[in-house]
N, C-alpha and C positions, 0 to 999 in steps of 0.2 A: 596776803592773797597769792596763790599760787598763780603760776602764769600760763592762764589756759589757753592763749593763743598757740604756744608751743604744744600745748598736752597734745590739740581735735584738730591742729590743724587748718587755725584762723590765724595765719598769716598770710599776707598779700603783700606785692610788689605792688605800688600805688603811685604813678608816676615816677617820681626818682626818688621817693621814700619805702621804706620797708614798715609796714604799717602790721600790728595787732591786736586784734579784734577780744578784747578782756572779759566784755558785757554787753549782750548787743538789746535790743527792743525785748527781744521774747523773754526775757530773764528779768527783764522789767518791765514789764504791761505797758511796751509802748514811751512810758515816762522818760528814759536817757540811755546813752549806749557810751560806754568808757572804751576809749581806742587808744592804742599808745603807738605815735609813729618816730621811727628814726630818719634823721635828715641829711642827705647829705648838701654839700654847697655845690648850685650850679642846676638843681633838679627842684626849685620851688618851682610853689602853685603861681598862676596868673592873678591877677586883680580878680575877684570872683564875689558875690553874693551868695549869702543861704538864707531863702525868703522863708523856711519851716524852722531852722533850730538857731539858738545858741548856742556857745561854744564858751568853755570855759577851761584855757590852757595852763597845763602846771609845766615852768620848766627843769627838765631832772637833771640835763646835762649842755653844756655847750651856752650861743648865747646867738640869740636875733635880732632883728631887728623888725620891726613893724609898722607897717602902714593901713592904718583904720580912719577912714574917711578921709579927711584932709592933716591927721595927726598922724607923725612919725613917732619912734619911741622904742628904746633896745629895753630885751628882758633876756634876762640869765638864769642860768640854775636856781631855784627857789623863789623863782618870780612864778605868780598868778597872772594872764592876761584875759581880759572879757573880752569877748568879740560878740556883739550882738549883730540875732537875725537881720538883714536889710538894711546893714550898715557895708560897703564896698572895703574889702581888707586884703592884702596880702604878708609876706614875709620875708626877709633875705637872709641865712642862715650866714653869720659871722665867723664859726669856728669851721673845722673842714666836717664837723658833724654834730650835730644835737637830737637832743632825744627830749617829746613831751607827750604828755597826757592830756588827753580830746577828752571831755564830758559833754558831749553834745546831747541837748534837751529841747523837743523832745528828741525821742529815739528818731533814727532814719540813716544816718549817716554811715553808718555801717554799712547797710545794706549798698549805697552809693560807693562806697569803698573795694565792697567786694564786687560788685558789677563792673566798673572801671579796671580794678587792677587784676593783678593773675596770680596762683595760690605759689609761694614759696615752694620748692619742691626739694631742696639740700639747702644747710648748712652752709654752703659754698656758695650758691648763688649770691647775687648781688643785685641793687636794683641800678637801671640805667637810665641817664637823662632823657627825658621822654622825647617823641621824636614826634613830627606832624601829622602821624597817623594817631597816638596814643594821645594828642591833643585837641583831634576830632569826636573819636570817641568820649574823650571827659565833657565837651559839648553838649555831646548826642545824648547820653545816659545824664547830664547835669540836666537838661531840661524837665528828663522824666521825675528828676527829685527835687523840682524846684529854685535850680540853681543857673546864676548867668555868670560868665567868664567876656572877661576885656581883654578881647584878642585883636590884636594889629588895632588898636584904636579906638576898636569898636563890642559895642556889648552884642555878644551870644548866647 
C-alpha cells in the first residue's frame, strides 16, 4: 500500500507524535480508519478513554509499554495490542521512538486526529511535547468525539 498520508497531505503533528492518516472513515463507509503514528519518548497520551471505537495496534518499530485497565504489559515490533472501547488505557514509549498502526473501528478517530493536531508542513519539522495549551484543546475536541482524559487525578 503506497503511503498516502505523504501523497495529500494527511500528516499531522498530534501531541508529541507525528501521526498519518492512511484510511480514514470516508474510504470506508464509516467502518475503520487505519492511522499510523510515530512516537517519540516523553510526548505520550494521558490515561484517556474512547467510548465509540476500538483500537487494534500493530507494532512496526521500537517497544512500549502499556497500561489497560488495571493490567501493565510491554509490546514490541511485531506485537498486536487490543485496546477496547471503555476500557481506560495509556502507554510509555520504551525506546527513544516507536512507530505503530491504529485500526480504529468504527471510523472517527482520524477525524479526532486531525482536529487536535496541526498539518506537517516540511520534512524538517518535528513534533513537540505537548504543552498545557495543546492539552486543553485534546480535552475540548476529546469531548466532541467521545473521549475522556485523566488529567491531574481527575477525569475530563
Amino acid at each position: 500500500m503506497a503511503d498516502k498520508s505523504k501523497q495529500d497531505g494527511r500528516e499531522y503533528f498530534f501531541m508529541g507524535s507525528k501521526v498519518g492518516i492512511l484510511m480514514d472513515g470516508q474510504e470506508t463507509e464509516g467502518r475503520l480508519a487505519l492511522v499510523q503514528h510515530l512516537e517519540k519518548r516523553g510526548g505520550e497520551p494521558p490515561f484517556h478513554i474512547h467510548y465509540n471505537e476500538d483500537e487494534l495496534l500493530q507494532i512496526q518499530e521500537g517497544e512500549l509499554t502499556f497500561f489497560l485497565g488495571d493490567k501493565q504489559f510491554d509490546a514490541a515490533a511485531g506485537d498486536f495490542v487490543f485496546l477496547p472501547k471503555g476500557i481506560p488505557h495509556r502507554f510509555e514509549v520504551k525506546t527513544e521512538e516507536v512507530k505503530f498502526l491504529v485500526t480504529a473501528v468504527p471510523a472517527g478517530y482520524e477525524s479526532f486526529v486531525q482536529e487536535v493536531g496541526r498539518p506537517v508542513l516540511s520534512d524538517s519539522d518535528q513534533p513537540t511535547i505537548p504543552t498545557k495549551d495543546d492539552i486543553a484543546r485534546l480535552i475540548k475536541v476529546g469531548k466532541k468525539y467521545n473521549m475522556s482524559f485523566l488529567i491531574d487525578g481527575e477525569w475530563k
